[in-house]
N, C-alpha and C positions, 0 to 999 in steps of 0.2 A: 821898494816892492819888486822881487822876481817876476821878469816879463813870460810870458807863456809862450815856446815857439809854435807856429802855426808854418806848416809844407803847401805850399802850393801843388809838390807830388800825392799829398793826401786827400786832397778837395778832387784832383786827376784821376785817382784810381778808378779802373773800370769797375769794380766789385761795388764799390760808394755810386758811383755813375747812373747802375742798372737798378742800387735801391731808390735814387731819386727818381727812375723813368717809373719804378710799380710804382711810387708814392705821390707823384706829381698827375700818375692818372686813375691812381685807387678812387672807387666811386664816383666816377664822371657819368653823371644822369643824361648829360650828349654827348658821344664822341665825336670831338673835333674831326672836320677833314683836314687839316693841316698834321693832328695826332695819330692818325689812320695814317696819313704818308711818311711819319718821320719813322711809322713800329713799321710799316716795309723792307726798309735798310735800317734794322735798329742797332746790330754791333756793329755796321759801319759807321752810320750816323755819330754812334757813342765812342767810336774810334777816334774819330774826327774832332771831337770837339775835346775830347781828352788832350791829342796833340794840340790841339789850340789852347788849350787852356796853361798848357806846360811851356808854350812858345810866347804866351804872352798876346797873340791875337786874336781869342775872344773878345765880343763887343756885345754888353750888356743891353737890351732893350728898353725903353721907358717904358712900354706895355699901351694899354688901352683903359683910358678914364673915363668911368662913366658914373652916373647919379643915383644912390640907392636908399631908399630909406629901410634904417637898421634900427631896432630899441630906441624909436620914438623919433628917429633923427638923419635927417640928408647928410646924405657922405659920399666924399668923391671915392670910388674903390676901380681901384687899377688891376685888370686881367693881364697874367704874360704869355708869351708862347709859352711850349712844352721845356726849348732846351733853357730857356730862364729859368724854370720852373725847378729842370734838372740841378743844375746850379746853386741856387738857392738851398735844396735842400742839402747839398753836399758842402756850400758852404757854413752853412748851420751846426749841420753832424762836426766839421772838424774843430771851428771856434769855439763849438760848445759854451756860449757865454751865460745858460743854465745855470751853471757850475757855479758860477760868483751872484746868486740868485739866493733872497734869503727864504725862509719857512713859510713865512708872513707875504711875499709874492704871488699873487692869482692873476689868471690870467694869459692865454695860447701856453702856457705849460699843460704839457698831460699830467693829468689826475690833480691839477690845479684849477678849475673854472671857475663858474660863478655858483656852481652848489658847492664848490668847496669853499670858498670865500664866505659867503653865508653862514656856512654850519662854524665857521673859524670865531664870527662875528658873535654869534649866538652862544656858543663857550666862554667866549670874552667876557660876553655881558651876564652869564650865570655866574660865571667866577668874582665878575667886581662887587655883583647885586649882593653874593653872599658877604661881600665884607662889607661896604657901606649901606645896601638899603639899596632894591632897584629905583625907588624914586628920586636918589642920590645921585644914580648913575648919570654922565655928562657925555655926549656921543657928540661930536666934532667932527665934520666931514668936508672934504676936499678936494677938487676937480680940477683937475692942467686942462686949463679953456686953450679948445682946439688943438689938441697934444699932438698929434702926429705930424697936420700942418707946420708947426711952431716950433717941431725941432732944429738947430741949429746945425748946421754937417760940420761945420768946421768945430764944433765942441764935442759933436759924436765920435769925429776921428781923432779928436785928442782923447779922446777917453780911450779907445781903440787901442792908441798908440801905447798910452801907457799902461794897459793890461797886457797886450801883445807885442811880437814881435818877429819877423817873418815877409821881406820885401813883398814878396811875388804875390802871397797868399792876402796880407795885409791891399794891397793897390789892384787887387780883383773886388776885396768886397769894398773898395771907397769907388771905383767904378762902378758898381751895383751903386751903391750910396746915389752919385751924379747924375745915374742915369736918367733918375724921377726925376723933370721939373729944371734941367740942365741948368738953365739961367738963371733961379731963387737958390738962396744963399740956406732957405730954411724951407722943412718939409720931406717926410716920405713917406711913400706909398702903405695906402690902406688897401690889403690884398697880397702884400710878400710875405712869402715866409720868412726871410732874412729880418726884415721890419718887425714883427712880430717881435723876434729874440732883440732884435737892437732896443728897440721903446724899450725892454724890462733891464734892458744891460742899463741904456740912458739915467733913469731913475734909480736905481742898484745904492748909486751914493744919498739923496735923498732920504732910500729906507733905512740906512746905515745912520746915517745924522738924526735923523729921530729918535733910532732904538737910544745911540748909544751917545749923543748929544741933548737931548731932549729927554731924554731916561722916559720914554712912556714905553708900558709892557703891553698896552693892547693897542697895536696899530696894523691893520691890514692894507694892501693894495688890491686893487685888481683893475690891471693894467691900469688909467689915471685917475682911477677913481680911490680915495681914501678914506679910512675911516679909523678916528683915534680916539678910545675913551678916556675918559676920566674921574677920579671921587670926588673931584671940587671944581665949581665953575671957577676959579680962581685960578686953577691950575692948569687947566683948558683954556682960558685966557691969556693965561701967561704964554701959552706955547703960540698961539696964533700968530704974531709977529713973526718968530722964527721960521714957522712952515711956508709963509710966503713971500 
């Protein structure tokens, strides 16, 4: 497999920098005072962290963990400063790991969420009902218990590695990676933008071994949530082993 190069002068560029700064404070219902001091000196500021970024002594933040309950369920979500934030999303734009993202994907993609994921579902199941009979239809559902906790860094950067390729740019975002949680070997942050694109990259091979090891044509994700029909319970049982 052809690695994809990724510039650490591309994540630097001031032009990517300043869409991170609109995008990291697009619709902030408070303005931070910390956000109010860094847009004071902001092409300095973004000067600054540009040459650091290109010198190699930026130092990624672990942010602020706090307890939220989200769609039914306590979740630790980590707030970062601004120039994290900045970062993150210039790291995102250039990795682009979208890209190796399949159809069937929901999930912090735009114009991917959970009303697309639904209506994807709800096609599915007209499409299968029309051939077997909806009461035929067999729906098998799937959840990575405590997914973002439970991810592995040292399997995320093997994956990394072998999609990419690129020193500088690559050992910015596995510092990003370390930063959540420095001392656990597994876990990242609920609340980055980085983490968002990394969990869909993570699973990427998963939705790949299903389509095209598991031959099923209706399998959705969104983000670790799944959902795989079927025309025979037989054949939905057959697959269950394999998915976990």
């Amino acid at each position: 497999m052809k690695r994809e190069i990724v510039r650490i002068e591309d994540i630097a560029d001031l032009k990517l920098l300043h869409e991170g700064w609109r995008n990291a404070t697009k619709g902030e219902k408070y303005w931070r005072k910390s956000t109010g001091n860094y847009e004071a000196n902001l092409e300095r500021n973004l000067l600054s962290l540009s040459h650091r970024l290109l010198d190699g002594t930026w130092r990624p933040s672990s942010g602020h963990t706090f307890r939220m309950m989200t769609e039914g369920k306590w979740r630790d979500i980590t707030s970062f400063p601004i120039e994290d934030r900045i970062v993150h999303y210039a790291l995102v734009h250039v990795f682009n790991m979208s890209r190796h993202f399949i159809r069937r994907t929901h999930g912090s993609i735009k114009g991917r969420g959970c009303l697309s994921a639904s209506k994807q579902v709800r096609r599915d199941i007209r499409r299968l009902a029309h051939n077997v009979g909806l009461e035929n239809v067999i729906v098998v559902k799937y959840d990575c218990k405590k997914f973002y906790p439970n991810i592995l860094k040292a399997r995320l950067k093997a994956k990394i590695r072998e999609r990419y390729k690129g020193d500088a740019a690559i050992q910015l975002l596995f510092a990003v990676i370390d930063a959540y949680m420095p001392d656990c070997e597994r876990g990242m942050s609920i609340g980055a933008l980085t983490s968002q694109d990394m969990g869909n990259f993570f699973l990427t091979a998963l939705d790949l071994f299903a389509l095209e090891t598991i031959h099923t044509h209706y399998y959705n994700r969104y983000v670790d949530d799944i959902t795989t029909l079927w025309p025979t319970k037989e054949q939905a049982i057959a697959a269950i082993p394999w998915m976990i």
